[in-house]
MARKEVO-999167 format. One record per atom (N, C-alpha, C): z, y, x; residue in one letter. Coordinates in steps of 0.2 Angstrom, whole numbers, plus 5000, padded with zeros to 4 digits. Layout:
REM MARKEVO-999167
ZYXa;...
END
This chain:
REM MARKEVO-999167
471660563924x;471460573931x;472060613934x;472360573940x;473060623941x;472860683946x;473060733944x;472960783948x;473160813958x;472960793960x;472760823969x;473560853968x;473960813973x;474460853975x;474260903980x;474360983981x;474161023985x;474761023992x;474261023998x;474861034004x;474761114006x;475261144009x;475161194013x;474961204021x;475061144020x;474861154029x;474361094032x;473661124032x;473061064035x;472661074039x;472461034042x;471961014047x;471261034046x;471061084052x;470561104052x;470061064057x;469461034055x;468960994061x;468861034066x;468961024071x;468561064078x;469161154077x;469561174075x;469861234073x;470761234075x;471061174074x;471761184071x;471961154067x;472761174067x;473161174059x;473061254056x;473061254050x;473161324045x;473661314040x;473961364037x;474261354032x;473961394028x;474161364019x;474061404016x;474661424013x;474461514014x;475161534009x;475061594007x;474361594002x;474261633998x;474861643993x;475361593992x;475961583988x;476361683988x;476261683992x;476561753996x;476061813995x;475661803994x;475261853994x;475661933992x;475761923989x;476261973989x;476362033993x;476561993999x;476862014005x;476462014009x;475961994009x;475261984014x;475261914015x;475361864012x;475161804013x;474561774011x;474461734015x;473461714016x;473461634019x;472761624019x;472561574022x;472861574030x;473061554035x;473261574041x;473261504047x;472861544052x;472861484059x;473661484060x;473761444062x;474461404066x;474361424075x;474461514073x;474661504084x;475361514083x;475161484090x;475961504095x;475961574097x;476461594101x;476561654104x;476061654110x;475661704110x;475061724115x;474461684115x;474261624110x;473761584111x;473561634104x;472461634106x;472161654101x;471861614097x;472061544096x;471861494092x;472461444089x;472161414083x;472761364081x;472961314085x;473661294082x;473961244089x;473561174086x;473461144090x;473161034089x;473961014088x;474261014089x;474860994090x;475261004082x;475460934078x;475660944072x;476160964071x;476860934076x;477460974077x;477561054075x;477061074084x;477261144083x;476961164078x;476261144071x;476061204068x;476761194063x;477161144063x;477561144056x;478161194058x;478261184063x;478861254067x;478861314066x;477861334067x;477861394065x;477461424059x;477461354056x;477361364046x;478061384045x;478561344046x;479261354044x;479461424046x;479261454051x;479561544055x;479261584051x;478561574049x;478061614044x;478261604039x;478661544037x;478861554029x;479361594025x;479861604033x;480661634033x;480361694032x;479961714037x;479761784038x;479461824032x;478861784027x;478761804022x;479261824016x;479761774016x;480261754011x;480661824012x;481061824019x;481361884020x;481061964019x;480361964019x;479962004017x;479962034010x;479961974005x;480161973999x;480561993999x;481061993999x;481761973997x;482062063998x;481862074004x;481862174004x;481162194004x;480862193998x;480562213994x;479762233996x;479462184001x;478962234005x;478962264012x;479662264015x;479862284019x;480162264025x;479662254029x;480162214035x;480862214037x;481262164039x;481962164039x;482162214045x;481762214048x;481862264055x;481862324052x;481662354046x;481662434044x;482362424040x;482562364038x;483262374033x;483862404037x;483862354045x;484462344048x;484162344056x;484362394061x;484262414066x;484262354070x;483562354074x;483662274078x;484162294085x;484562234087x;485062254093x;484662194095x;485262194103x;484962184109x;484962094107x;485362074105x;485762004106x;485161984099x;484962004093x;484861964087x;484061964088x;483862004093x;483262004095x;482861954102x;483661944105x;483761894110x;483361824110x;483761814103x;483661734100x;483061744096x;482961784094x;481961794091x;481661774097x;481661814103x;481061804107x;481261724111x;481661714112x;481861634114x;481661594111x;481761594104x;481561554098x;480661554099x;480461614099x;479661614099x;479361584107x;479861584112x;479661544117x;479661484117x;480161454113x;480061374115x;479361364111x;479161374108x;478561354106x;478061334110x;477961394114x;477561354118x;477661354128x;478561364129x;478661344135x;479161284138x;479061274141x;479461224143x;480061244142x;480761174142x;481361194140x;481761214146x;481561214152x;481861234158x;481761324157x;481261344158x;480961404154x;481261464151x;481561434145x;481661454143x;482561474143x;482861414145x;483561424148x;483461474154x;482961484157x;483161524163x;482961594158x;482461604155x;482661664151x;483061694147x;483261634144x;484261634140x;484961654146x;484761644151x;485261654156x;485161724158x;484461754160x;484261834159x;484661854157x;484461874149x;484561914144x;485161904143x;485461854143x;486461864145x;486661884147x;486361924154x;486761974156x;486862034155x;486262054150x;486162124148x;486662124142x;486562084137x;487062074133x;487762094134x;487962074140x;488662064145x;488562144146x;488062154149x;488162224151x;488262294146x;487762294142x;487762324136x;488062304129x;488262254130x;488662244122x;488162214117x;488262164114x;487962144106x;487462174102x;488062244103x;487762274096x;487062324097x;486862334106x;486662404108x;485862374105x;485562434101x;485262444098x;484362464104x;483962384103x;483362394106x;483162464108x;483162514103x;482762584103x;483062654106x;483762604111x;484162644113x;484262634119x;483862574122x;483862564127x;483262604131x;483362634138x;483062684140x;482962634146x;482362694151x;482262664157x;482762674164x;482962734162x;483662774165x;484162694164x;484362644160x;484862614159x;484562544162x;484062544162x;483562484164x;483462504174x;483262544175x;483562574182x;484062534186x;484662594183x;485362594184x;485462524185x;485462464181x;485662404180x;485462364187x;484662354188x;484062344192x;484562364199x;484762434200x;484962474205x;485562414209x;486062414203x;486462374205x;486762304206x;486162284201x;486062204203x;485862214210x;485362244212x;485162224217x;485562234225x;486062264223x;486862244230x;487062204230x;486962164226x;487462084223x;487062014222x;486462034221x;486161964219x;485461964222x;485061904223x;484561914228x;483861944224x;483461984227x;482961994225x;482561974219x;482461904222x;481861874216x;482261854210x;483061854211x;483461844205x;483461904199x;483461974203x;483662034200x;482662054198x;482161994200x;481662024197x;481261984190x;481761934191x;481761894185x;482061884179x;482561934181x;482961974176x;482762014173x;482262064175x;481962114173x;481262094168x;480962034172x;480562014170x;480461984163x;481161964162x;481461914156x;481661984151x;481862054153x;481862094149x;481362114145x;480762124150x;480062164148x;479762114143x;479862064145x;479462024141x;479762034132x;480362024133x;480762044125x;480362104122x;480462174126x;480262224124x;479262204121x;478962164126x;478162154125x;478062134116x;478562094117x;478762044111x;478562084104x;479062144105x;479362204099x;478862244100x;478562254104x;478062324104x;477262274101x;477262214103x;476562194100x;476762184091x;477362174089x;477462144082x;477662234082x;477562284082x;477462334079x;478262364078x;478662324081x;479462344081x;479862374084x;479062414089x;479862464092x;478962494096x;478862534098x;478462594099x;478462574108x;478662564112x;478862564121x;479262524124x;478862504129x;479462434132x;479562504139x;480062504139x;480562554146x;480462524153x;480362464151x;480362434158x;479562454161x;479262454158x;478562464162x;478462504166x;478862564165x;478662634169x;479362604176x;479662564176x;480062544183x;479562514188x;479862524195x;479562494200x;479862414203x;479862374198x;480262344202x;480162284207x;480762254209x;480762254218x;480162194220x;479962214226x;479462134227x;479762094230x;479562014228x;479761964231x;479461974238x;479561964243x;479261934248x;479161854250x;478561844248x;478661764249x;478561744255x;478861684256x;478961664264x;478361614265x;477961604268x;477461554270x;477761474270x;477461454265x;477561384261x;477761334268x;478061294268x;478361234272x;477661184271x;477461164277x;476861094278x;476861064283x;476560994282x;476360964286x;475860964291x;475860944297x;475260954303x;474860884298x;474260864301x;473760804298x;474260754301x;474360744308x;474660694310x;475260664308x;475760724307x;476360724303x;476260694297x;475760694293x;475660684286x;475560604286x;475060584292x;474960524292x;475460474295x;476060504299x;476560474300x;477060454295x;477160504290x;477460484285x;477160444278x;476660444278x;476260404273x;476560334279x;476460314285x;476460264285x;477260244285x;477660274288x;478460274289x;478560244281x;478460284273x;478460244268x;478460214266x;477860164269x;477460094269x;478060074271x;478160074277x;478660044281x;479260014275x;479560084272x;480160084268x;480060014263x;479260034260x;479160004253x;479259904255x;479259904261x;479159834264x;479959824264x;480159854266x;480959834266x;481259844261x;481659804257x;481959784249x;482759844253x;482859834256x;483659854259x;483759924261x;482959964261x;482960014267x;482660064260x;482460074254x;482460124250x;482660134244x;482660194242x;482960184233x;482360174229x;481760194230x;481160194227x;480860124230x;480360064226x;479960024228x;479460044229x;479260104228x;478460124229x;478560184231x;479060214236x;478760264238x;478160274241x;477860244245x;477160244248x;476760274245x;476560244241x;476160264236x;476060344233x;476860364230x;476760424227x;476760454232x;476960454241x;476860514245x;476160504244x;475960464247x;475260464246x;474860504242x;474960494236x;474660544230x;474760614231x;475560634232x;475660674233x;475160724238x;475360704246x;474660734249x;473960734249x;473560694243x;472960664244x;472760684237x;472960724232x;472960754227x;473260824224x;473660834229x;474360894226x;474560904222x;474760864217x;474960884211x;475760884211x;476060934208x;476660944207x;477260864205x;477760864207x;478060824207x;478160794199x;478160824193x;478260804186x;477560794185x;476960814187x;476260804183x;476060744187x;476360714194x;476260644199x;476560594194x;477260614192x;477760574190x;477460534182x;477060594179x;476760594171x;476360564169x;475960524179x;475160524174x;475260444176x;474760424171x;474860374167x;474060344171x;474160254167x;473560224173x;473060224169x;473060234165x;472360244163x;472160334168x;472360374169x;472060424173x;471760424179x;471860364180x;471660354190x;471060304186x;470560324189x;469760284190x;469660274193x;469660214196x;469160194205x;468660194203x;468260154200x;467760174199x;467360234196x;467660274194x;467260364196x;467460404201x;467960374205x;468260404209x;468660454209x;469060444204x;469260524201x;470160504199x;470560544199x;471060544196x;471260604191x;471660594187x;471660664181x;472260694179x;472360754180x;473060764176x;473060814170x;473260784166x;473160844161x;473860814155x;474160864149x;474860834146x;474660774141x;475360744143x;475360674138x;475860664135x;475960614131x;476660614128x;477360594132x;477160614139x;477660614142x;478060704145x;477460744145x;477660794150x;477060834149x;477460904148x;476760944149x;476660994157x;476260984158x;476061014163x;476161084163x;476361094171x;476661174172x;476261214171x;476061274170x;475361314169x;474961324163x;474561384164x;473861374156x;473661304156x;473461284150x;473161234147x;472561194151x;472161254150x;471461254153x;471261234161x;472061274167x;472161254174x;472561214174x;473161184171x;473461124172x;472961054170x;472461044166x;472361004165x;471560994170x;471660964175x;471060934180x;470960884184x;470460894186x;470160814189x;470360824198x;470460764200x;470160774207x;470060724209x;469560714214x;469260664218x;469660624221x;469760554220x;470060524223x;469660484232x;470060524237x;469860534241x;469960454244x;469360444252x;469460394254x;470160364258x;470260424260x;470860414263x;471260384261x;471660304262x;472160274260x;472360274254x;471360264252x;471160224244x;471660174243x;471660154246x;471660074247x;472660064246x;472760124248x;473760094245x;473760104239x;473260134233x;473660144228x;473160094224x;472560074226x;472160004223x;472559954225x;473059934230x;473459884230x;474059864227x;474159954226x;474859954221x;474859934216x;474159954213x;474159954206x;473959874205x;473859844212x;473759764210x;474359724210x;474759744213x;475459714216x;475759714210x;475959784207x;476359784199x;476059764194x;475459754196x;474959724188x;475059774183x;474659854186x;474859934180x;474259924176x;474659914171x;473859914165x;474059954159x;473259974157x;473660034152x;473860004144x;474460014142x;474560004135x;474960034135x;475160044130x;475760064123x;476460064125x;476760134129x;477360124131x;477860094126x;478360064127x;478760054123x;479560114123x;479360154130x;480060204128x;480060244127x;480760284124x;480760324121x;481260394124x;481460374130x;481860424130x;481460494132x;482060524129x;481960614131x;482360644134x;482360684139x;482760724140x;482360794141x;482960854141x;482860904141x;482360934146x;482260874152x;481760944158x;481160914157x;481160844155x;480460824154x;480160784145x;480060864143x;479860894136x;479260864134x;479160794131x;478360784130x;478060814124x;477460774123x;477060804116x;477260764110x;476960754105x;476860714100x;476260654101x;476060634105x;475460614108x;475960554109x;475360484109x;475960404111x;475860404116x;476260374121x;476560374126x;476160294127x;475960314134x;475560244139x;475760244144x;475760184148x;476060154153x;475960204159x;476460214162x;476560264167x;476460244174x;475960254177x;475660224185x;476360224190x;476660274189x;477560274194x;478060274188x;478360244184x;478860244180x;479360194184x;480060234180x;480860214183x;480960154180x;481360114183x;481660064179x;481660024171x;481760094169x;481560074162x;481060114158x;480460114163x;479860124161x;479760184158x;480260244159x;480160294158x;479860354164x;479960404164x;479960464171x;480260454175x;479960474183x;480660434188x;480760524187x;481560514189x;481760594188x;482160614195x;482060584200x;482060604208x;482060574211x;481660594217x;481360574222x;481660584229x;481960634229x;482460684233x;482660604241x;483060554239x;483360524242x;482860474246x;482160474241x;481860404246x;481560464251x;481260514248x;480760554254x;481260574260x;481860584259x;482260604265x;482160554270x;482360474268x;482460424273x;481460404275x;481060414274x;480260414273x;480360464280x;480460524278x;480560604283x;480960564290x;481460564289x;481860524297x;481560444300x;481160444295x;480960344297x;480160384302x;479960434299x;479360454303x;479360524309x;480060544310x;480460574315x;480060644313x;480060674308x;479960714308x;480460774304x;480560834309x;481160844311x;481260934304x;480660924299x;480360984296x;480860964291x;480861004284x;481260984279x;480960974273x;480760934271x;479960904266x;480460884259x;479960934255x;480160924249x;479560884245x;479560874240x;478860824236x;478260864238x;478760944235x;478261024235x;477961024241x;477961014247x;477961024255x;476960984252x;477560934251x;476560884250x;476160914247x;476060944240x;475860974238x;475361054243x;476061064247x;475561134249x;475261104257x;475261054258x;475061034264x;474360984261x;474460954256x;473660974250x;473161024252x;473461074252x;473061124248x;472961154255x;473261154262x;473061194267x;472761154269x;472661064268x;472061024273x;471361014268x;471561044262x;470861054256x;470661124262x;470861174262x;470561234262x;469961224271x;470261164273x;469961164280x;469261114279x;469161104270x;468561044273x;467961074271x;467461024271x;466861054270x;466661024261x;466161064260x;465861064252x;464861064254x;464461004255x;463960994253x;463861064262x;464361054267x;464061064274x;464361144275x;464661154268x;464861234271x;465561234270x;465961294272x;466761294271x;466861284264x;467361234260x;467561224253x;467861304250x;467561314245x;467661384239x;468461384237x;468761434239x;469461434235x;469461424230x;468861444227x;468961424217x;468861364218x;468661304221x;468661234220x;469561214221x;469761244225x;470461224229x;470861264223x;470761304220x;471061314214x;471161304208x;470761274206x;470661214200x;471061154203x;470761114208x;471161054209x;471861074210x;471861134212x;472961104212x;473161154205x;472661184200x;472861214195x;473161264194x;472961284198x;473061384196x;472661414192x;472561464191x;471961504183x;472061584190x;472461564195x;472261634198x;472261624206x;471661674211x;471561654216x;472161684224x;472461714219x;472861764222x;473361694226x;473661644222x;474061604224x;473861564231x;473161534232x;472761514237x;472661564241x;472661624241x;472461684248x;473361674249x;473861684245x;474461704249x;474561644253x;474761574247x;475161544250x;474661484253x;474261464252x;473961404255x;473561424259x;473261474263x;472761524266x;472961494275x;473261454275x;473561454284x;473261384286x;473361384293x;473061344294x;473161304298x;473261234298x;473461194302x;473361204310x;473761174313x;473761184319x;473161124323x;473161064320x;472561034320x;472061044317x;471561084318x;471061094316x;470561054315x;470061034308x;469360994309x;469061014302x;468461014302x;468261024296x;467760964295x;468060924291x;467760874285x;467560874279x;466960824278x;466960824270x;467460794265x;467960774267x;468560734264x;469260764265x;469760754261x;470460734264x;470560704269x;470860724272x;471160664278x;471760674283x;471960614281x;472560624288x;472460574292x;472160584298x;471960554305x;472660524312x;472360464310x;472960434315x;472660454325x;472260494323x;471860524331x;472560584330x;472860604326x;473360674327x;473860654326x;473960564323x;474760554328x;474960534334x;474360534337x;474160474347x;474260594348x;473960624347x;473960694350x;474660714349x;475060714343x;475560744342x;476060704346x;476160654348x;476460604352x;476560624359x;475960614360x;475660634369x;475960724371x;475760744364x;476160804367x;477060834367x;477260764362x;477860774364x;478260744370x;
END
């Protein structure tokens, strides 16, 4: 009878991955759920739990090897080696754009205080002074992000029991002022959903064949321009009415897990261009055949299905920038519309409709465009169209391109 080869790292039903590394016991080694940094459960995801059986196995190992003793009591943790720790611990679970922009942070502290300077020497008095200075030379929301990307390092070292104070916490630092999101009036919005049409009918007049459609989506769902781009045709039901965004092995969505992945109703409103589209291109769901990756659109381990707006070769369309501008001049409208614009013109003609005969709940309008917080709906999508109407639907009304017209 041949003997059960043993693995270290296995699949728990309804739990996770875990390892075992009672091997180590020694050193505190045990049975162990596979989280990421900040999640209080095992990751599903088999990539990442091997990433961080591998971080957990060094760490044990180095454990050993000085005797019992964390490597941070042998040799003074500095600025820069503790850099690439917390980086390293955020790819895990952030996206690769993310994590560059926290790599270009922490750069400049390094730059400013040198390699060698010593975490537990760093004060709030130096952490000030820097903040002070950046702030004559660079913009606000740049020197708060700076800041931001420090604190977090410090969170990092004081939760792993490595340093006793994050310095940053006791600074005031500076507030962004946010400026009131860019939107569409209703009528504008139906101007350009038709101005696309327009486009998508002329072979000679776009760079995209279907831009139609994704404006379309864009303002009649909100969803951010990578999670439109990502969903896949099995996500769109006519028949329940409903469309879905949640990660797949194309992309994972911006946000917690829990707010990025949700439903929304697929509204009546010019149902019908994306049930045509999807007849036109014959979108059916199967087994993508591609493979490419790039750095900004990071997928999972999950197999990859046929992508409802996919680029030429069947992968992510990776911008949209060129067909929306000529869409925007084809429907004379004179605003400066980004994909983003759709999205928060979403969210400001959501906030004006009716729910079962009463004003629609912020908390509804915040699940559908997936935020985990109510604060982003009172700031930025809290305004109000200049066309007012309260329905039970989405809509953009061709009754408020004859009124916008007539009044210009």
């Amino acid at each position: 009878m041949s003997k059960r080869k043993q693995t270290r790292l296995y699949w728990r039903e309804g739990r996770g991955w875990y390892a075992d590394l009672r091997s180590f016991a020694d050193v505190g080694g045990k049975r162990e759920a596979m989280k990421p940094e900040g999640s209080r459960g095992a990751t599903d995801d088999e990539d990442m739990a091997n990433r961080i059986y591998l971080d957990r196995k060094d760490e044990l190992m180095e454990l050993r090897e000085n005797g019992g003793e964390p490597p941070e009591a042998v040799r003074e943790l500095t600025l820069d080696s503790y850099r690439l720790r917390f980086l390293d611990s955020k790819a895990l679970t952030r996206r690769i754009r993310t994590v560059e922009r926290y790599d270009t942070a922490l750069r400049k502290f390094v730059v400013e205080w040198g390699e060698d300077m010593p975490l537990s020497a760093i004060t709030p008095e130096m952490c000030e002074e820097y903040m002070t200075r950046r702030l004559r030379v660079a913009a606000v929301q740049t020197v708060f992000h700076e800041m931001h990307a420090l604190s977090g390092l410090f969170v990092m070292a004081v939760k792993r029991r490595r340093l006793d104070f994050n310095p940053v916490s006791v600074l005031d630092l500076p507030i962004v002022e946010r400026e009131e999101a860019e939107f569409l009036e209703s009528g504008e919005a139906a101007r350009l959903i038709e101005a696309a049409q327009r486009l998508d009918a002329n072979p000679h007049s776009r760079a995209c064949p279907f831009v139609g459609p994704i404006i379309a989506t864009g303002l009649l769902f909100g969803g951010r321009f990578g999670a439109v781009a990502s969903l896949e045709v099995r996500d769109i039901d006519f028949d329940r009415g409903l469309i879905r965004y949640r990660p797949n092995g194309w992309y994972r969505l911006k946000g917690k897990r829990r707010a990025a992945e949700r439903t929304v109703q697929l509204w009546p409103d010019r149902r019908d261009i994306l049930a045509k589209y999807v007849e036109r291109y014959n979108r059916r769901d199967e087994l993508s055949t591609n493979t490419r990756r790039t750095t900004r659109y990071e997928g999972t381990s999950e197999p990859r299905r046929t992508l409802l707006f996919p680029s030429e070769d069947g992968g992510m369309l990776r911008d949209l920038r060129g067909s929306i501008e000529k869409a925007v001049q084809a429907a004379g409208i004179e605003k400066r519309v980004t994909f983003h614009t759709l999205r928060h013109t979403y969210g400001a003609t959501r906030m004006q409709t009716l729910d079962n005969g009463a004003p629609v709940s912020p908390f509804t309008v915040m699940k559908e465009l997936g935020h985990s917080s109510l604060k982003m709906i009172e700031e930025v999508y809290g305004h109000l169209q200049d066309q007012r109407h309260r329905s039970d639907v989405v809509e953009y009304r061709e009754a408020d391109i004859l009124s916008i017209k007539v009044a210009g």
